[in-house]
C-alpha positions as CSV (number, residue, x, y, z in Angstrom):
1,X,-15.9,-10.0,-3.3
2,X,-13.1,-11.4,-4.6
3,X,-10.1,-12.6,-3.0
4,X,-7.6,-9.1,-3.4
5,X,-10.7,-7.3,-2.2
6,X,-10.8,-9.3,0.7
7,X,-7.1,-8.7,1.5
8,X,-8.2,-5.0,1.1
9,X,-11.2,-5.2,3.3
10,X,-9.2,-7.0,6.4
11,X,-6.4,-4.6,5.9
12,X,-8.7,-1.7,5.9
13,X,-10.3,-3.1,9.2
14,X,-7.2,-3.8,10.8
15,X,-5.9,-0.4,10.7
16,X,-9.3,1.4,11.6
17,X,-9.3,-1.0,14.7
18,X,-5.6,0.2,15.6
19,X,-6.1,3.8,14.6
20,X,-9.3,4.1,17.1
21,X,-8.0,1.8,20.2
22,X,-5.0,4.2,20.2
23,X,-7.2,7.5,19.5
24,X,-9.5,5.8,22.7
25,X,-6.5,5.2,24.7
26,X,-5.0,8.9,24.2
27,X,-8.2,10.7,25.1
28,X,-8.7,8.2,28.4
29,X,-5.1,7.5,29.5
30,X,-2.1,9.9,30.3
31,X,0.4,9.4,27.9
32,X,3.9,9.5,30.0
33,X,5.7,12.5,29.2
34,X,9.0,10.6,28.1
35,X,6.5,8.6,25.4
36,X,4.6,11.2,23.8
37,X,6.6,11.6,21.1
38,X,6.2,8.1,19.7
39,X,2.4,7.9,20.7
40,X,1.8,10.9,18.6
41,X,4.3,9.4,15.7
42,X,2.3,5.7,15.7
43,X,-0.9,7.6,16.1
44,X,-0.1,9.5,12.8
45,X,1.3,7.3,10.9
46,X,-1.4,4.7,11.6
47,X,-3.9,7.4,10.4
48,X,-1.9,8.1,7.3
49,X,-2.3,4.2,6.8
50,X,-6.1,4.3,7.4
51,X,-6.8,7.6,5.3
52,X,-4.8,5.6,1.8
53,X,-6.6,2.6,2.7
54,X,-10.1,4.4,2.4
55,X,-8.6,6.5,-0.2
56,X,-8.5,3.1,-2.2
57,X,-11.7,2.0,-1.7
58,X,-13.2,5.4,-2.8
59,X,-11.0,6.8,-5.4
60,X,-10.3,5.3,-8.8
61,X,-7.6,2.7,-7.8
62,X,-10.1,0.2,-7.2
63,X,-12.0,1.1,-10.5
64,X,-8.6,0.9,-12.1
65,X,-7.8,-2.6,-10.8
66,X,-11.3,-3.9,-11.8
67,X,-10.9,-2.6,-15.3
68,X,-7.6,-4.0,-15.3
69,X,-9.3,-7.4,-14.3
70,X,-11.6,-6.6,-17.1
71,X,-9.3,-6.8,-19.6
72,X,-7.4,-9.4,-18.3
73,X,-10.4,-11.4,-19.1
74,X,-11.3,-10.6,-22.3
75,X,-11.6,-12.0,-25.1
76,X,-9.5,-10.1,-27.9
77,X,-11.4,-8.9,-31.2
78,X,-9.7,-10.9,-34.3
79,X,-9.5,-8.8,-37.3
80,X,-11.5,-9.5,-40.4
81,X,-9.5,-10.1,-43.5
C-alpha cells in the first residue's frame, strides 16, 4: 500500500468510526430537543464525508491516481530517426 493510500485508508477509518459512534449514540441516547438540529447536521455531514471517501476507493479516482503514478514512472519512448 503505498503511503497516499495509507492516508486514504486512516481517513476512511476515521470517518466510518465517527459516522457510527454518533449513528450508536442517536439510536441509544435522547438527543436534547435544543441540540437536534446540529446532531442531525454533524450526523449528515459526517456521512456525506464517509459515502466520497468510499466513493474513492470504489470508483475510478483511485484508478485514475494509479495510472497517473503510472506514467509518472515511465519511461518515455525515444523516437527512431
Amino acid at each position: 500500500m503505498k503511503r497516499k493510500d495509507i492516508f486514504h485508508f486512516i481517513l476512511t477509518m476515521a470517518l466510518f468510526s465517527v459516522t457510527s459512534g454518533l449513528l450508536i449514540l442517536c439510536f441509544f441516547k435522547e438527543v436534547p430537543p435544543s441540540n437536534k438540529e446540529i446532531v442531525y447536521t454533524s450526523l449528515g455531514v459526517f456521512i456525506t464525508a464517509f459515502v466520497s471517501s468510499i466513493g474513492w476507493w470504489f470508483n475510478s479516482s483511485k484508478s485514475s491516481a494509479e495510472k497517473t503514478d503510472m506514467i509518472h514512472n515511465s519511461t518515455p519512448i525515444k523516437p527512431e530517426q
